[in-house]
C-alpha positions, -999 to 999 in steps of 0.1 A, spaced: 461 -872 -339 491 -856 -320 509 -876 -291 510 -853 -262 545 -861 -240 557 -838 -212 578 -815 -233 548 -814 -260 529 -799 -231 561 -779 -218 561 -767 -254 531 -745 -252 548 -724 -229 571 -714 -251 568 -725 -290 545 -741 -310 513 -738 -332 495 -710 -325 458 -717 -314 427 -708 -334 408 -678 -323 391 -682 -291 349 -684 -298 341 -659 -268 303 -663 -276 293 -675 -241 318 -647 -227 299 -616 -245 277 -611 -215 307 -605 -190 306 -569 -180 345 -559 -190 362 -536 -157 337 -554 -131 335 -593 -138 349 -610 -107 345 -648 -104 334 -652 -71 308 -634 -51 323 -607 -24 316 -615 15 288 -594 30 312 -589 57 343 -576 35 347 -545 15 361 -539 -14 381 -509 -32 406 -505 -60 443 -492 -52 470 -484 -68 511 -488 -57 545 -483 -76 573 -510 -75 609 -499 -70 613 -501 -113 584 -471 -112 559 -500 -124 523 -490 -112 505 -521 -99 469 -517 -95 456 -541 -71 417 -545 -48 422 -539 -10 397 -564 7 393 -553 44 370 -569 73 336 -549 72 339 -547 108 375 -533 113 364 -492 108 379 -483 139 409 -512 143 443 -507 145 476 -525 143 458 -555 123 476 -580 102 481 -582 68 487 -606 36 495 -596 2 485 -619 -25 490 -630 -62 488 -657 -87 481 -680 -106 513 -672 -136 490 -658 -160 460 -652 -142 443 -615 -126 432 -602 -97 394 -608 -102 404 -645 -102 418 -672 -81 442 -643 -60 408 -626 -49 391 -648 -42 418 -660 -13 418 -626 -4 378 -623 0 382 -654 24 411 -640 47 393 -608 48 366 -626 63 388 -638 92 403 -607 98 429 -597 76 436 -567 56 443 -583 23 459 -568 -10 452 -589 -39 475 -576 -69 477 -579 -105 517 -582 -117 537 -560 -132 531 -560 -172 498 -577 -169 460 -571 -160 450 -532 -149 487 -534 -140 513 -513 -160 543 -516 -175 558 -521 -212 557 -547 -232 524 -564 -225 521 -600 -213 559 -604 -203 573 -618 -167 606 -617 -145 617 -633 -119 632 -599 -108 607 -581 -111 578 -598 -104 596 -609 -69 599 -571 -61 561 -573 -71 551 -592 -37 578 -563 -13 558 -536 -34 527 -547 -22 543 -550 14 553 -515 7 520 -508 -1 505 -528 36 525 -510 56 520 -476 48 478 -485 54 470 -467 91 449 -497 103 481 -522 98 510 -531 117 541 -529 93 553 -556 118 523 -582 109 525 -587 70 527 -620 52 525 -633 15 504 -661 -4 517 -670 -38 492 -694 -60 510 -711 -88 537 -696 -105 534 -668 -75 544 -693 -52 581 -697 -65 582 -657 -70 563 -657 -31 594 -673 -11 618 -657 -33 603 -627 -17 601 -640 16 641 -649 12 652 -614 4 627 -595 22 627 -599 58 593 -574 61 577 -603 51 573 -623 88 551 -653 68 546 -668 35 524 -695 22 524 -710 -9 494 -732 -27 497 -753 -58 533 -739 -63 551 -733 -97 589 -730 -94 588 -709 -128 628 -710 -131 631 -745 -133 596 -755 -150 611 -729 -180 646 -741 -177 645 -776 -175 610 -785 -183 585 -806 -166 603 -829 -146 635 -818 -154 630 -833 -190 646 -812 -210 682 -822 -224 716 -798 -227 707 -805 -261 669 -792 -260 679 -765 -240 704 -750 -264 680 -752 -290 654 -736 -269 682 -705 -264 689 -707 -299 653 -706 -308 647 -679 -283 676 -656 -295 664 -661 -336 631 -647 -320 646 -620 -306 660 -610 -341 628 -608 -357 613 -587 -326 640 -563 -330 635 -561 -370 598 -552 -368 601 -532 -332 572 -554 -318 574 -584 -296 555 -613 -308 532 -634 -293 535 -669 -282 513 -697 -285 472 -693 -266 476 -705 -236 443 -722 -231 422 -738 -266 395 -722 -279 382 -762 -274 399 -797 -263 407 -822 -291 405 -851 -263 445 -861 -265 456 -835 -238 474 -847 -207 450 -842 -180 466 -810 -168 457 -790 -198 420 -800 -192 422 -787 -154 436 -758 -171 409 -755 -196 382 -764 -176 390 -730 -152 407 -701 -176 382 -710 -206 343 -715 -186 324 -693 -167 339 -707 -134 371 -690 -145 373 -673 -172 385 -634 -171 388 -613 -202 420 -596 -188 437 -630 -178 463 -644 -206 453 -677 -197 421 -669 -206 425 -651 -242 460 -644 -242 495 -658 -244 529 -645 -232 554 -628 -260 576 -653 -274 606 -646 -258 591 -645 -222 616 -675 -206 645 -656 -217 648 -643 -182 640 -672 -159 663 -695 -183 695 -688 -157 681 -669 -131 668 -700 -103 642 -682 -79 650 -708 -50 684 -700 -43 682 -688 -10 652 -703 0 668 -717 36 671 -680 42 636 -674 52 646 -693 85 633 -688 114 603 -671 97 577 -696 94 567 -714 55 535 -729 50 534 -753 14 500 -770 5 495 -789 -28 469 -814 -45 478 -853 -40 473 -858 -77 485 -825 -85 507 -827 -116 530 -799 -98 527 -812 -69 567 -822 -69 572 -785 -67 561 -781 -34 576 -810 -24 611 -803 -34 606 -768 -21 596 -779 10 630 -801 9 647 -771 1 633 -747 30 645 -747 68 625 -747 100 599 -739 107 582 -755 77 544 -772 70 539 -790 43 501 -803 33 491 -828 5 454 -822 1 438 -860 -6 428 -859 -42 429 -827 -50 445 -816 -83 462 -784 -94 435 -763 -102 413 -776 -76 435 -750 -48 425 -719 -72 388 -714 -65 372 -748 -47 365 -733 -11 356 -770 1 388 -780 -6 417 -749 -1 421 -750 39 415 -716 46 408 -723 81 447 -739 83 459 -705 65 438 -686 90 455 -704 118 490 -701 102 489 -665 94 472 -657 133 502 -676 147 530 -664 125 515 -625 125 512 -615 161 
């Protein structure tokens, strides 16, 4: 039996044994274009968009809108994304269904190269780009006749998080952002978790990475990296991977179209974020308001905190008692909605 450490776990980000095929027998029924994994609000709407980035990228994104705002004007907006991996029809959506509800205009967006999104390769992510992802979508908010360009904010899950108030730093459109179970991607792929990795590691990690890159070049295709999520547990996992697997691979979670689902990112995909950190400038979203919420036993949880650290006034940070990582991507009892409501009303008037 394997010993799982933290750069074991770190490991299946980037190398490692590739995972059996997935047994998708319980996933056959899933209608493929329409599965969502929550139920829409009788009292929001829904419709598909579409939006380019400033690289030409086409994001496709749904547009969730109060049932009862036909006739409104000048109302405020969020655009959403996240979990690293994950799709619109999941955890992103279904914080967007809820804000809708309380009466935002909400755009929840699948990122460039993954999902209904386009962009070439497949299942590849930058910190660049997938930054300019979140001021697309702002692009995207403002031009909408029933919002007010001056009333838009940002919620990044996850990984989306880090890429949310890097956003929020260089975009100054963006008058809010609020972040929930946050990923700092740069550092996470850089350094490992907790900062683990040695000089050592990491110049075998760029070495590894730039042998890779040979063999991509050779055959003209990018290859895959490791399945993010088991087809099943062997029991030895840290209890992070088991959150994980107990979302992206059951019917709570599970999307067809999400590469934490079936997938895996190519091989090379931390080349960028190796020496590129997305927090540099994070005390430049001052005096623009930054919400952080995270699980008490959330294994990321020193994310947020450090971020937090990191960020001027006005800041919030909330540790939610018990909660875990995964908990803040689809359990409505816990995520506090009603704070983000009240945050987002405050900040977007």
């Amino acid at each position: 039996m394997k010993k799982w450490t933290i750069l074991t776990a770190f490991a299946l980000l980037l190398t490692g044994k590739a995972y059996a095929q997935q047994n998708e027998k319980k996933m056959k029924n899933i209608e493929k274009n329409e599965h969502y994994t929550f139920k829409l609000s009788d009292k929001v709407t829904r419709k598909k968009v579409h939006f380019k980035n400033r690289y030409g990228i086409v994001l496709t994104g749904d547009l969730y809108s109060p049932s009862s705002h036909v006739k409104n004007k000048g109302l405020s907006a969020i655009a959403i994304s996240g979990p690293f991996g994950a799709v619109k029809e999941q955890s992103s959506g279904l914080y967007a269904n809820q804000m809708a509800e309380r009466g935002f205009i909400v755009l929840a967006f699948d990122p460039s190269y993954t999902g209904e999104s386009n962009g070439e390769p497949r299942s590849v992510a930058s910190p660049d780009i997938n930054t300019e992802d979140f001021s697309a979508a702002v692009d995207f908010l403002g031009l909408q006749k029933e919002v007010d360009r001056n009333r838009i904010g940002i919620i990044g899950i996850c990984g989306f998080g880090g890429f949310a108030l890097n956003a929020a730093a260089v975009d100054q459109r963006i008058k809010a952002v609020a972040t929930t179970s946050m990923y700092d991607m740069s550092r996470v792929m850089a350094r490992g978790y907790y900062d683990a990795i040695t000089p050592e590691q990491r110049t075998q990690l760029l070495h590894q990475l730039g042998e890779q890159r040979w063999k991509d070049a050779e055959k003209g295709t990018f290859q895959p990296g490791p399945r993010l999520n088991a087809e099943k547990l062997e029991g030895d996992e840290p209890q992070f991977v088991k959150e994980y697997f107990d979302y992206y691979r059951t019917p709570r979670g599970f999307h067809e179209r999400s590469l934490n689902s079936v997938g895996s990112w190519n091989a090379t995909n931390a080349l960028s974020f190796m020496n590129m950190p997305l927090l540099t400038y994070i005390k430049e979203i001052s005096p623009r308001s930054v919400l952080i919420i995270a699980g008490e036993k959330a294994h990321s949880r020193y994310f947020s905190e450090d971020a937090y650290k990191m960020a001027a006034e006005p800041k919030e940070l909330i540790i939610i008692p018990g909660a875990v990582h995964t908990d803040l991507y689809d359990k409505t009892d816990i995520i506090p909605f009603n704070t983000l409501d009240v945050f987002f009303k405050k900040n977007l008037k």
